[in-house]
Structures are given as structure tokens and as C-alpha cells.
MOPAC internal coordinates of N, CA, C and O (Angstrom, degrees):
PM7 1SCF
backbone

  N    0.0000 0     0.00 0     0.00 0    0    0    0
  C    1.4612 1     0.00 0     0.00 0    1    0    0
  C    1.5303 1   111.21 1     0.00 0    2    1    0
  O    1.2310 1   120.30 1   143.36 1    3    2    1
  N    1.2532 1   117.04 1   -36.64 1    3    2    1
  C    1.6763 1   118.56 1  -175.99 1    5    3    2
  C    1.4032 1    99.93 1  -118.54 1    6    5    3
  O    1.2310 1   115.78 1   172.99 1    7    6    5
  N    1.5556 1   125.61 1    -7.01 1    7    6    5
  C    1.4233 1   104.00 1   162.52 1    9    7    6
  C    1.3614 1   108.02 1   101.21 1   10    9    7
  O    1.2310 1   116.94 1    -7.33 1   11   10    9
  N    1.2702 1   123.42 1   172.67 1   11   10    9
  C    1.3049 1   124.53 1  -164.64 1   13   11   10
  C    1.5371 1   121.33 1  -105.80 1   14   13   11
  O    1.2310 1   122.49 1  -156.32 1   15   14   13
  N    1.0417 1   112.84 1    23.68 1   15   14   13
  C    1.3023 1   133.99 1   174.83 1   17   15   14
  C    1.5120 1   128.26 1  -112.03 1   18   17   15
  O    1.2310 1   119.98 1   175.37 1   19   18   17
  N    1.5113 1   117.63 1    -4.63 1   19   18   17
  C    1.1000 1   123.31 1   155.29 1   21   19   18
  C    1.4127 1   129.88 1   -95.20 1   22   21   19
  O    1.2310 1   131.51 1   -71.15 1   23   22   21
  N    1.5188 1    95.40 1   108.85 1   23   22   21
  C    2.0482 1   109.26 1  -159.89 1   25   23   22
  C    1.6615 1    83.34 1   -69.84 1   26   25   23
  O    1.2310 1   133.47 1   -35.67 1   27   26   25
  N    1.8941 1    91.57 1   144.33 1   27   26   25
  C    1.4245 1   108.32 1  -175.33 1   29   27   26
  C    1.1454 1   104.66 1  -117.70 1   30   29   27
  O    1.2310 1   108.42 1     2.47 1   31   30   29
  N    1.2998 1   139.26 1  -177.53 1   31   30   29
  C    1.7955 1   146.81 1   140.15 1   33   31   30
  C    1.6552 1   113.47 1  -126.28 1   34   33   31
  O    1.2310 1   116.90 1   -24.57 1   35   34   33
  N    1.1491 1   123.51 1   155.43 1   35   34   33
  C    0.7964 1   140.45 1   162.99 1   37   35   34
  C    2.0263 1   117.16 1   -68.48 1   38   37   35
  O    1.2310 1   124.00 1   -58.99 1   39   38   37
  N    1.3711 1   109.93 1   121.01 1   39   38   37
  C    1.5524 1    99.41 1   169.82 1   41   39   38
  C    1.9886 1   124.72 1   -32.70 1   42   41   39
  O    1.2310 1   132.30 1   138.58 1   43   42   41
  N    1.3918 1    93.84 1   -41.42 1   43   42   41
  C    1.7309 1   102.98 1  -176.41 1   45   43   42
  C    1.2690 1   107.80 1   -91.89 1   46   45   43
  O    1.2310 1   109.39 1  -172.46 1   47   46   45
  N    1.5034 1   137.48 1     7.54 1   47   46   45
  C    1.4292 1   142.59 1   173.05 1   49   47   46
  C    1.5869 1   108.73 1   -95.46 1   50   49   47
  O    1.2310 1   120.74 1   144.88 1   51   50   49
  N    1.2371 1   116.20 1   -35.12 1   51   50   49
  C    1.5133 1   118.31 1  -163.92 1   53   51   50
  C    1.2529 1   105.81 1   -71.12 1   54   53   51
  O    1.2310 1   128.03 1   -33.91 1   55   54   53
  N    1.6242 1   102.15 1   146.09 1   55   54   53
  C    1.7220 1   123.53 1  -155.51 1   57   55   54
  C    1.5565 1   107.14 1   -85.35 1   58   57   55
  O    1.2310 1   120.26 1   -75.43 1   59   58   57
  N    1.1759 1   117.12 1   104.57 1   59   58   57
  C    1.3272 1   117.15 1   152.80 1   61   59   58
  C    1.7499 1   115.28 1    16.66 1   62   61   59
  O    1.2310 1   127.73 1   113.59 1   63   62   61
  N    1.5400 1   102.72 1   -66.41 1   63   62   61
  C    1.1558 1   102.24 1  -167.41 1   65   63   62
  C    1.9109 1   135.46 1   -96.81 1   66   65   63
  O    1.2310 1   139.58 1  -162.72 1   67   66   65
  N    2.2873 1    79.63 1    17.28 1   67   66   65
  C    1.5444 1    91.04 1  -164.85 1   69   67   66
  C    1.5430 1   100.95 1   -82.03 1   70   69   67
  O    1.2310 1   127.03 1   -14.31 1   71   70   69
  N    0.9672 1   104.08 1   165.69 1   71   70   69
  C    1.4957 1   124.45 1   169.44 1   73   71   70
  C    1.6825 1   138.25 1   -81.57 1   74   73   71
  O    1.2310 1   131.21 1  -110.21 1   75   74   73
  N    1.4514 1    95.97 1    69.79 1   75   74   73
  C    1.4038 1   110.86 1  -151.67 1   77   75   74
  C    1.9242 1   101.82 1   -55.35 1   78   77   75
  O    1.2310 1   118.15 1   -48.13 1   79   78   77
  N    1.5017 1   121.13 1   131.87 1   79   78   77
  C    1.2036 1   120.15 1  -171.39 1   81   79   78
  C    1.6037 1    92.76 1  -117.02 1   82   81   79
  O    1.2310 1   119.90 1   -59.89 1   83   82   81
  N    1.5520 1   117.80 1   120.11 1   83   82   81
  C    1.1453 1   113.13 1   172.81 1   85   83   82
  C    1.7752 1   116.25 1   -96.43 1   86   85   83
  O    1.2310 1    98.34 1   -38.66 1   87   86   85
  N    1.3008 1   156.38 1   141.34 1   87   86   85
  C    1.5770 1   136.28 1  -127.62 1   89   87   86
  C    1.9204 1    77.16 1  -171.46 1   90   89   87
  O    1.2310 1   117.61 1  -130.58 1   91   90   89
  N    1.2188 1   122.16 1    49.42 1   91   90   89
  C    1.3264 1   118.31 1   176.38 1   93   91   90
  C    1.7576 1    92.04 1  -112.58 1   94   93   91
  O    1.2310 1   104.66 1   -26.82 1   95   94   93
  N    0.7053 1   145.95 1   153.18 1   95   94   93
  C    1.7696 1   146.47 1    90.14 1   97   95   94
  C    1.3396 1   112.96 1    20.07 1   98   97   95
  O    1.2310 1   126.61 1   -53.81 1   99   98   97
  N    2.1784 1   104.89 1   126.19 1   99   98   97
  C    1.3569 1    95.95 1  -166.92 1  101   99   98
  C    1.6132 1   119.70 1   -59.76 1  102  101   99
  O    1.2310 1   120.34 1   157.51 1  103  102  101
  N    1.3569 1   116.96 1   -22.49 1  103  102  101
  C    1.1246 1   119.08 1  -142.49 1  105  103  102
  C    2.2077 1    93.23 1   -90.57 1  106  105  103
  O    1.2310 1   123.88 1   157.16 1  107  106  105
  N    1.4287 1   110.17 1   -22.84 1  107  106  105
  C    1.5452 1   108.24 1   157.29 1  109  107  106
  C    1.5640 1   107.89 1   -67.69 1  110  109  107
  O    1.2310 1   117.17 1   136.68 1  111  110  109
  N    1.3636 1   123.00 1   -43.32 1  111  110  109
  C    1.4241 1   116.18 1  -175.50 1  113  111  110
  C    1.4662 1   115.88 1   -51.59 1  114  113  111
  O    1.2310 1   122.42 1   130.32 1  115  114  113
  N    1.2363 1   112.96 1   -49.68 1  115  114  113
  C    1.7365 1   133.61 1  -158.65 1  117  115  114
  C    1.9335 1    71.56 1   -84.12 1  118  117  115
  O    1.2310 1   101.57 1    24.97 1  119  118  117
  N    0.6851 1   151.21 1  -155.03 1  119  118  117
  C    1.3686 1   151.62 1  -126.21 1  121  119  118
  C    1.6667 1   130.22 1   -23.79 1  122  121  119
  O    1.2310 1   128.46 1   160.69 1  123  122  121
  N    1.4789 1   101.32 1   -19.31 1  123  122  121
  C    1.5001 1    92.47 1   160.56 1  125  123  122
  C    1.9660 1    97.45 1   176.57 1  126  125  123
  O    1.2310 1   142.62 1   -50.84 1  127  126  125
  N    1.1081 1    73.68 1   129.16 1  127  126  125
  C    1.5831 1    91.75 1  -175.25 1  129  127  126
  C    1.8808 1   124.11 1  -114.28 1  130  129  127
  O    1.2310 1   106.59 1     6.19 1  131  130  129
  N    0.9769 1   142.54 1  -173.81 1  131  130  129
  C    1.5014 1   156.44 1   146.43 1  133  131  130
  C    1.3288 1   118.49 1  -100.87 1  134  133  131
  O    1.2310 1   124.44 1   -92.09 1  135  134  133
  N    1.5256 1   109.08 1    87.91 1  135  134  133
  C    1.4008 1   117.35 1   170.37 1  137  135  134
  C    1.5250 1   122.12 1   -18.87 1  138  137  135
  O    1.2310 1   117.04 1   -53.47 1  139  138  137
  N    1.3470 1   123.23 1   126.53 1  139  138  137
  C    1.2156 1   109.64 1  -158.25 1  141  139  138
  C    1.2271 1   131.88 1    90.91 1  142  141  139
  O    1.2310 1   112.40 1   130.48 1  143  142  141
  N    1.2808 1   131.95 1   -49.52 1  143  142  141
  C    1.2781 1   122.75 1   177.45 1  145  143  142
  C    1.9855 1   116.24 1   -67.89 1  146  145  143
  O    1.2310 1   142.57 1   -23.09 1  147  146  145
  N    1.4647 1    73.78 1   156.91 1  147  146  145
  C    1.4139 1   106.09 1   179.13 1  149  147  146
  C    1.7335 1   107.07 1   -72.16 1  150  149  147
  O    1.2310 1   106.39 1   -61.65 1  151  150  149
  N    1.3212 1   142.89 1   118.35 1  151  150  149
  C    1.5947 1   150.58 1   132.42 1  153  151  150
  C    1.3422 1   121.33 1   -57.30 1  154  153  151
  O    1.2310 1   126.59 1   -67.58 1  155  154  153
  N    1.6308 1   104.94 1   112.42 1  155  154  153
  C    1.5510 1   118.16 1   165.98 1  157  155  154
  C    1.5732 1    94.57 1  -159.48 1  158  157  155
  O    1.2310 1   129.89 1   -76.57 1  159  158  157
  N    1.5528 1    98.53 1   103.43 1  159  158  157
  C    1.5046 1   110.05 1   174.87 1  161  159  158
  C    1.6021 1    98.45 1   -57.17 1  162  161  159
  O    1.2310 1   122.37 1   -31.38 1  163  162  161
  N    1.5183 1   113.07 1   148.62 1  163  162  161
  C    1.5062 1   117.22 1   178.09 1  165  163  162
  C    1.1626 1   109.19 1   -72.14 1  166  165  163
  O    1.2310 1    97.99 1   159.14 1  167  166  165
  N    1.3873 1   156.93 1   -20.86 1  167  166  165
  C    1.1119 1   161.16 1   147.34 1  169  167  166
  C    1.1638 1   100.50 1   -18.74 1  170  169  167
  O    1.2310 1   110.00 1   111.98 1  171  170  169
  N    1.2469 1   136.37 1   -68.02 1  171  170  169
  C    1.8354 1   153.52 1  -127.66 1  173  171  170
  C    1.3360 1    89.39 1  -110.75 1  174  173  171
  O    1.2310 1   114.23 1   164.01 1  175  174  173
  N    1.3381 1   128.54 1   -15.99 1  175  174  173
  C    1.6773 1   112.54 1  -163.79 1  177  175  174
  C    1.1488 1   101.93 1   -77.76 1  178  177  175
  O    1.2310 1    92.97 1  -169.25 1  179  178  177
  N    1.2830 1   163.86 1    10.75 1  179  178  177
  C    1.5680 1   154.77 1  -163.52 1  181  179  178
  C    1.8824 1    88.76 1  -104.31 1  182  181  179
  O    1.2310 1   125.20 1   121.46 1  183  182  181
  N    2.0626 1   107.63 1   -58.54 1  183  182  181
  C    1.9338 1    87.51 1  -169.26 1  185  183  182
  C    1.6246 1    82.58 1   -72.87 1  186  185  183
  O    1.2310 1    97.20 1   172.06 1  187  186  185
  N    1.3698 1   158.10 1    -7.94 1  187  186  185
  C    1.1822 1   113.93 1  -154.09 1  189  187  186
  C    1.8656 1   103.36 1  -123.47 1  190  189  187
  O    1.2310 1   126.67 1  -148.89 1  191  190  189
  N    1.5030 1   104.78 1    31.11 1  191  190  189
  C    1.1622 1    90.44 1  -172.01 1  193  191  190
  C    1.7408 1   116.00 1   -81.04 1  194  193  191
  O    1.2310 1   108.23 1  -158.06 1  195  194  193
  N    1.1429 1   139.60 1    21.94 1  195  194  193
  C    1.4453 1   148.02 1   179.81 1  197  195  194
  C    1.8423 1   110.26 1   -88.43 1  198  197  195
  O    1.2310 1   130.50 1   170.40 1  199  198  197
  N    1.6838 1    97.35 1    -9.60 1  199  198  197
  C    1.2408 1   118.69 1  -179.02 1  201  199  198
  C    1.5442 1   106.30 1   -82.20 1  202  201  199
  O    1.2310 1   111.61 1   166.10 1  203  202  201
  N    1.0810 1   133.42 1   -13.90 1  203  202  201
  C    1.6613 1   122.45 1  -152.42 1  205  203  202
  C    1.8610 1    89.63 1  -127.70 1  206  205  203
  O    1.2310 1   118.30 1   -50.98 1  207  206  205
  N    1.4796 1   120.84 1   129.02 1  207  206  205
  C    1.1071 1   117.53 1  -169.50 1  209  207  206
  C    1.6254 1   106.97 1   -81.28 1  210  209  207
  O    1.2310 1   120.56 1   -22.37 1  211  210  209
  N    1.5021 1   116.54 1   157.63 1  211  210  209
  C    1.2496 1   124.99 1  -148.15 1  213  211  210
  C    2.2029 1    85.16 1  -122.74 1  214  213  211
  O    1.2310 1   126.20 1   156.00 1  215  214  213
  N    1.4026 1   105.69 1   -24.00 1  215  214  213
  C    1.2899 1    92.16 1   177.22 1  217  215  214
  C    1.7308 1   117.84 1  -111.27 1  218  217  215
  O    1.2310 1   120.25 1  -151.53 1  219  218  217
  N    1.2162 1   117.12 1    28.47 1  219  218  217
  C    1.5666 1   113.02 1   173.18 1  221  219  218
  C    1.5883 1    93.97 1  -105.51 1  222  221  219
  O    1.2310 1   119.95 1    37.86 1  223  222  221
  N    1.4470 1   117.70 1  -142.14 1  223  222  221
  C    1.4469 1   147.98 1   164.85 1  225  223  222
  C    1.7234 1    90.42 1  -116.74 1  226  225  223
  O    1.2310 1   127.91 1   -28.20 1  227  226  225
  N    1.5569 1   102.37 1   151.80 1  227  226  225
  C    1.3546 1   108.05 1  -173.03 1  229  227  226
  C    1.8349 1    77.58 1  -152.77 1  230  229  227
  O    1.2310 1   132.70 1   -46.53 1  231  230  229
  N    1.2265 1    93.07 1   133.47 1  231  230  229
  C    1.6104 1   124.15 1   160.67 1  233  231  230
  C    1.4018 1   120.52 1  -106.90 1  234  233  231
  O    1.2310 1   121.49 1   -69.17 1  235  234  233
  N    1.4110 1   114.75 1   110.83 1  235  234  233
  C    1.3003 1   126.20 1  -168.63 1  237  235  234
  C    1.7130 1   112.50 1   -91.57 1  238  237  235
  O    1.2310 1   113.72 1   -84.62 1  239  238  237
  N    0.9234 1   129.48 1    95.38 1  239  238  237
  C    1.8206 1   124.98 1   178.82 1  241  239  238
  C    1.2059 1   121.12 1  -126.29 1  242  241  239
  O    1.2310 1   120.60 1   -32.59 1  243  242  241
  N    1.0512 1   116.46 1   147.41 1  243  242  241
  C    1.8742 1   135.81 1  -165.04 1  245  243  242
  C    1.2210 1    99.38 1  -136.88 1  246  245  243
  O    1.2310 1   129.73 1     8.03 1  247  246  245
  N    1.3655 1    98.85 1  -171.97 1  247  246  245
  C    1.8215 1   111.66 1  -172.31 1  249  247  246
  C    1.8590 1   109.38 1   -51.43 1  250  249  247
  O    1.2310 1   123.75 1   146.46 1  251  250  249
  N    1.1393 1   110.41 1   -33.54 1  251  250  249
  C    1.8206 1   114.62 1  -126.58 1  253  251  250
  C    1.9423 1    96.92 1  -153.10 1  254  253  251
  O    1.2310 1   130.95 1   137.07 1  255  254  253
  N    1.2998 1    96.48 1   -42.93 1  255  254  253
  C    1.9187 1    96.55 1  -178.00 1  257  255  254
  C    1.6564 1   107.28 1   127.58 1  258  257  255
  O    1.2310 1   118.90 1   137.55 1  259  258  257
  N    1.2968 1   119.71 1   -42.45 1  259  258  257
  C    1.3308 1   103.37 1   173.01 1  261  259  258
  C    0.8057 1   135.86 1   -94.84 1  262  261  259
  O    1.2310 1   108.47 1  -165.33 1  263  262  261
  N    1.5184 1   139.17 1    14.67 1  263  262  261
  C    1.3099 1   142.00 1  -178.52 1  265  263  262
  C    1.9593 1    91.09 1   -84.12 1  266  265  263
  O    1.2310 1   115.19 1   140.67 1  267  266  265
  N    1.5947 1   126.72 1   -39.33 1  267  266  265
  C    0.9757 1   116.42 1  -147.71 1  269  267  266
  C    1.7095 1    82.09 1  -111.26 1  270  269  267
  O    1.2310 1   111.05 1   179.35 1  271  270  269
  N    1.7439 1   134.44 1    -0.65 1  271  270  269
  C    1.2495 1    95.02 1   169.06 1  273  271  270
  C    1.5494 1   111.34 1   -81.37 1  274  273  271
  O    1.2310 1   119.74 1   172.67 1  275  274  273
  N    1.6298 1   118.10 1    -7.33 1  275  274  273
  C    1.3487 1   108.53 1  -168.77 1  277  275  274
  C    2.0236 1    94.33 1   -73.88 1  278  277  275
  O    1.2310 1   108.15 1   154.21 1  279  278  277
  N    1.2904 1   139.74 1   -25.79 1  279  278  277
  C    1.0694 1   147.74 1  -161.80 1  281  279  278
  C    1.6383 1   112.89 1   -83.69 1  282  281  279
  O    1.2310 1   122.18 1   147.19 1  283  282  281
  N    1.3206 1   113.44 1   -32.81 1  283  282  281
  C    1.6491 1   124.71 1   146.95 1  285  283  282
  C    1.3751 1   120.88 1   -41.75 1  286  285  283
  O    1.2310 1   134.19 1   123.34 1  287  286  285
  N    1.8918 1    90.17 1   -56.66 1  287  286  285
  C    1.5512 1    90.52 1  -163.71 1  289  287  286
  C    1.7344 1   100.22 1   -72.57 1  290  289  287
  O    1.2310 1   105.81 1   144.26 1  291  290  289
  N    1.1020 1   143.92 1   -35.74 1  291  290  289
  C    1.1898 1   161.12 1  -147.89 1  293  291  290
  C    1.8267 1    87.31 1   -81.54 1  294  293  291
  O    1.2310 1   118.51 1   121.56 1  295  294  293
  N    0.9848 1   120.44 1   -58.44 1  295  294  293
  C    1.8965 1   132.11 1  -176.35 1  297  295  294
  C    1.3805 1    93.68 1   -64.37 1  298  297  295
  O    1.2310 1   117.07 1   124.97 1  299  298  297
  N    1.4699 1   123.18 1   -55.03 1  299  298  297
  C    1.6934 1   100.41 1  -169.57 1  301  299  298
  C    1.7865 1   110.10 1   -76.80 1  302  301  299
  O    1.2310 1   121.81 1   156.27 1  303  302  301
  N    1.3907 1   114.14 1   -23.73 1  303  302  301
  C    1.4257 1   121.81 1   170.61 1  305  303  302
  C    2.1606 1   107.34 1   -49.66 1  306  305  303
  O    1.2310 1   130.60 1   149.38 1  307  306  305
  N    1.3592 1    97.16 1   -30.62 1  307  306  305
  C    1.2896 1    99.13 1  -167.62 1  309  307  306
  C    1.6746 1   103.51 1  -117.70 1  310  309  307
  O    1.2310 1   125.16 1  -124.21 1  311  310  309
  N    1.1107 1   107.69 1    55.79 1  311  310  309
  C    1.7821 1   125.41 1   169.30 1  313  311  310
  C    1.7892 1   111.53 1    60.42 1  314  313  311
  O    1.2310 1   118.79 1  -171.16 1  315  314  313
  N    1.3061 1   119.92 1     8.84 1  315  314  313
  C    1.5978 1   120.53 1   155.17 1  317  315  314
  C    0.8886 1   108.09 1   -62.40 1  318  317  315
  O    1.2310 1   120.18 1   -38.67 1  319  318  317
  N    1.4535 1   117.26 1   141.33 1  319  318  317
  C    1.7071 1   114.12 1  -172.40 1  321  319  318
  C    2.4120 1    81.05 1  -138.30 1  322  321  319
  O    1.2310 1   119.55 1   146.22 1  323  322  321
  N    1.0501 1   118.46 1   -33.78 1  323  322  321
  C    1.6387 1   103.95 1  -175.41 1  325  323  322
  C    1.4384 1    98.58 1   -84.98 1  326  325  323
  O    1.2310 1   108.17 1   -98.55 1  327  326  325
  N    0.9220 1   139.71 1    81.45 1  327  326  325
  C    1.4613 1   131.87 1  -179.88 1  329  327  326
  C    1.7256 1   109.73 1  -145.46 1  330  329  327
  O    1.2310 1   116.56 1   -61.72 1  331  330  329
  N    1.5184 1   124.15 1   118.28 1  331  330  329
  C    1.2201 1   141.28 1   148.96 1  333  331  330
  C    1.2582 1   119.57 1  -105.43 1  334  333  331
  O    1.2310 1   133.39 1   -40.62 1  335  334  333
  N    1.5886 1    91.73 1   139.38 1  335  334  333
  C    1.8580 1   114.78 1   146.84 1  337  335  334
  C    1.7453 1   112.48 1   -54.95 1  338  337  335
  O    1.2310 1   128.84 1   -41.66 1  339  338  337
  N    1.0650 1   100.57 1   138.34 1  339  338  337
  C    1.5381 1   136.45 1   174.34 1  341  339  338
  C    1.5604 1    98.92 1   -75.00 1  342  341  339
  O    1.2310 1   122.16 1  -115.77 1  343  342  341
  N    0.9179 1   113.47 1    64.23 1  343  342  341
  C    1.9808 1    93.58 1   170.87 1  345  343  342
  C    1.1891 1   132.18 1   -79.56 1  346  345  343
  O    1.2310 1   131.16 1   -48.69 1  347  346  345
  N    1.3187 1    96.07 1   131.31 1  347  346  345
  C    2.1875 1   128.50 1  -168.51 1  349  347  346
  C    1.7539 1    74.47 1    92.65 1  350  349  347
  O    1.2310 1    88.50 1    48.30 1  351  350  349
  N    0.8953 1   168.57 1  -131.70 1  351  350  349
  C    1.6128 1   161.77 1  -142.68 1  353  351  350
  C    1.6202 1    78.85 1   144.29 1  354  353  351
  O    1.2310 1   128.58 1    29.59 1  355  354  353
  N    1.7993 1   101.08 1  -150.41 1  355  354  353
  C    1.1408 1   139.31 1   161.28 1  357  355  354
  C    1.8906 1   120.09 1   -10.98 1  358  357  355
  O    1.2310 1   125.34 1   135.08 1  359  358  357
  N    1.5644 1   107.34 1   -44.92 1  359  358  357
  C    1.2860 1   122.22 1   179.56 1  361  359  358
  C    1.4243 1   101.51 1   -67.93 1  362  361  359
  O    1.2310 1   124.18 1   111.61 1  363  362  361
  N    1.2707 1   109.58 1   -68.39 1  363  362  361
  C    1.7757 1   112.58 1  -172.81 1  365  363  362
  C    1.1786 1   100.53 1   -52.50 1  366  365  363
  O    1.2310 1   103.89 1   128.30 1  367  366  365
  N    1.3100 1   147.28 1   -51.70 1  367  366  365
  C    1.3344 1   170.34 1  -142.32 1  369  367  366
  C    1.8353 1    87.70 1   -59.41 1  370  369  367
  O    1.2310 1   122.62 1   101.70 1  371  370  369
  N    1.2746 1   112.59 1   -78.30 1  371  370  369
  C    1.0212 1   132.21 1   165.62 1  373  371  370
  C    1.5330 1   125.94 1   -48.69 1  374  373  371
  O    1.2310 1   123.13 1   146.09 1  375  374  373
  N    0.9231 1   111.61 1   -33.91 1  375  374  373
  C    1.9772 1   119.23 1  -172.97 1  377  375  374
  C    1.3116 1   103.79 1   -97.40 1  378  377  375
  O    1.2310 1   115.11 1   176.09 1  379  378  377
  N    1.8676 1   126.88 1    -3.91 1  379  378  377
  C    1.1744 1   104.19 1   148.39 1  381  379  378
  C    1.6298 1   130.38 1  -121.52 1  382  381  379
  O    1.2310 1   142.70 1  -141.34 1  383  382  381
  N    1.2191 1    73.52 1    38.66 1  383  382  381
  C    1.9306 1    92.03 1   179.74 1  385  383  382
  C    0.9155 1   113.41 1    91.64 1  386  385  383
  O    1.2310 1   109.71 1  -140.04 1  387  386  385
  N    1.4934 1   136.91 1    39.96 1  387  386  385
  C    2.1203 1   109.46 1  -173.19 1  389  387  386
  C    1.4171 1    65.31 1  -124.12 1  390  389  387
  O    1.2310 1   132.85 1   -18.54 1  391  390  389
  N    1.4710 1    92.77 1   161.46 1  391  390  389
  C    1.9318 1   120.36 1  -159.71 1  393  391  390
  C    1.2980 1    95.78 1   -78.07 1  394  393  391
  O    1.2310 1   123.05 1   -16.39 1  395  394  393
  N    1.6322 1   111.76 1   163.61 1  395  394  393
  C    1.3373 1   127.43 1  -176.69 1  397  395  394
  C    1.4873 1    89.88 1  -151.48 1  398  397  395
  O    1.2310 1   123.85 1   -39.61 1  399  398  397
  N    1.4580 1   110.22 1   140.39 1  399  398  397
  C    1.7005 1   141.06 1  -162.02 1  401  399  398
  C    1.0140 1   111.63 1  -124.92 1  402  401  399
  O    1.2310 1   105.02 1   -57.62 1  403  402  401
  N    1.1268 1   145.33 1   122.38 1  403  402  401
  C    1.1455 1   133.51 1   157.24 1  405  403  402
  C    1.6802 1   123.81 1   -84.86 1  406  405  403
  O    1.2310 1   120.33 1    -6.53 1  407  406  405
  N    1.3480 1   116.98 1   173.47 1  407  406  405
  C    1.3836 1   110.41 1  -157.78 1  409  407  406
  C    2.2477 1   116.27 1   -65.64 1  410  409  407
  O    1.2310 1   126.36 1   174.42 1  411  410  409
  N    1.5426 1   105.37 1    -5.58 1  411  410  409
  C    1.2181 1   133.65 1  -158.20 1  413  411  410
  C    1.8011 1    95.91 1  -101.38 1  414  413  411
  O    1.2310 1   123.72 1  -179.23 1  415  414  413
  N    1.4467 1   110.47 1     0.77 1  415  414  413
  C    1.5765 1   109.16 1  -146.85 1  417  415  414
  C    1.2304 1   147.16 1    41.83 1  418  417  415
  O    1.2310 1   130.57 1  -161.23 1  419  418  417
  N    1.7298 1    97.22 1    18.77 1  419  418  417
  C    1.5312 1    98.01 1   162.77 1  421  419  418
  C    1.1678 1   123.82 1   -97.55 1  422  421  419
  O    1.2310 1   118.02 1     2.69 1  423  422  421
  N    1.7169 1   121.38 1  -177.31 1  423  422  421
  C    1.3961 1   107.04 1   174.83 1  425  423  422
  C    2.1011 1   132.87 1   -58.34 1  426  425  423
  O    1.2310 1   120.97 1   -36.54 1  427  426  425
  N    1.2874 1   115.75 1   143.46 1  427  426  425
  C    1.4327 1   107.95 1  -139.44 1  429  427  426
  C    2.1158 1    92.15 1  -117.09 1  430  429  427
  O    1.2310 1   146.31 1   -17.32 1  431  430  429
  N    0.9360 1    66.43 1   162.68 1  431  430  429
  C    1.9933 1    59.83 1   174.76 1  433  431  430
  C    1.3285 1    95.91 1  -130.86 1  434  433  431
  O    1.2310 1   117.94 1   -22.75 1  435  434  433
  N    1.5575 1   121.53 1   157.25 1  435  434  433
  C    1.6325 1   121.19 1   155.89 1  437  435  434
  C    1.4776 1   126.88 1   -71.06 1  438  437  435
  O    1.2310 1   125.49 1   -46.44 1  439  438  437
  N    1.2900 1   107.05 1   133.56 1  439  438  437
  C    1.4060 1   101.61 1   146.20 1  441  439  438
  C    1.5433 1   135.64 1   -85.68 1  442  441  439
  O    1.2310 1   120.10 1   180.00 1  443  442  441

């Protein structure tokens, strides 16, 4: 669908020390999240892109995978060069066990 130019990762590949960017809608955030990650609905990312670091690796994930490969492609369009898609996003995220929070800090489910 987006072609072969949007570098991906795997949920069980991503580095300890990347910078997980979550790009869902508050109301997916507030119900279940990835401890740790960073919130910037993709909507908002254009005023708020000075927010997302330009010198780590940054992992981009959403519900499903495409909300955040268009948000890759959009970051490497705009001089990000460490930046992956989350593939299966939020779902895989969840379907292979890494915790989900909800906005209350309890356990969170996806939408």
C-alpha cells in the first residue's frame, strides 16, 4: 500500500533505546497505550514536529500500521533519516505480549 520505501521494524526488534512515537487519537491513547511511549496524534504533527527527536531511531506505531507509515514517510520527507514503521502497530504490540496501559495506569486494551 505505501510501497517499498517505508523502513519498518518489527514490534520484538525495536531498540530499547528507540523512541517509541505513538500517532493514534487521544481517545486510542487514553485507553491503551505502550508504556513509555511518546503521544503526538498525527493530526498535530506538522505545529508539533520540533517535538520528535531527529538524532535517535524513532519507531512510529498506530492502531493497525498505516496511520504511522504515512507519518515515517512524512519524517523522512522532512530530513529524519532513523525512523520506522511499527508493523501490525498497536495490534501486534499487544498480540505479542508487551504491556498495554491505559491512560489511568491501569492495564489498557487497544482500540
Amino acid at each position: 500500500m505505501f510501497g517499498p520505501r517505508v523502513p519498518t521494524v518489527t514490534v520484538t526488534d525495536i531498540n530499547d533505546d528507540a523512541y517509541l512515537l505513538d500517532v493514534r487519537e487521544d481517545d486510542e491513547w487514553l485507553a491503551g497505550h505502550a508504556p513509555g511511549a511518546h503521544h503526538l496524534p498525527m493530526t498535530q504533527l506538522p505545529t508539533r514536529l520540533s517535538e520528535v527527536p531527529d538524532n535517535r531511531e524513532v519507531a512510529v506505531i498506530c492502531r493497525s500500521g498505516g496511520r504511522s507509515a504515512q507519518v515515517v514517510t512524512y519524517l523522512l520527507r522532512n530530513g529524519w533519516e532513523q525512523v520506522r514503521n511499527v508493523e501490525g502497530g498497536m495490534g501486534e504490540w499487544a498480540a505479542t505480549g508487551r504491556p498495554v496501559v491505559g491512560g489511568d495506569g491501569q492495564p489498557g486494551r487497544v482500540l
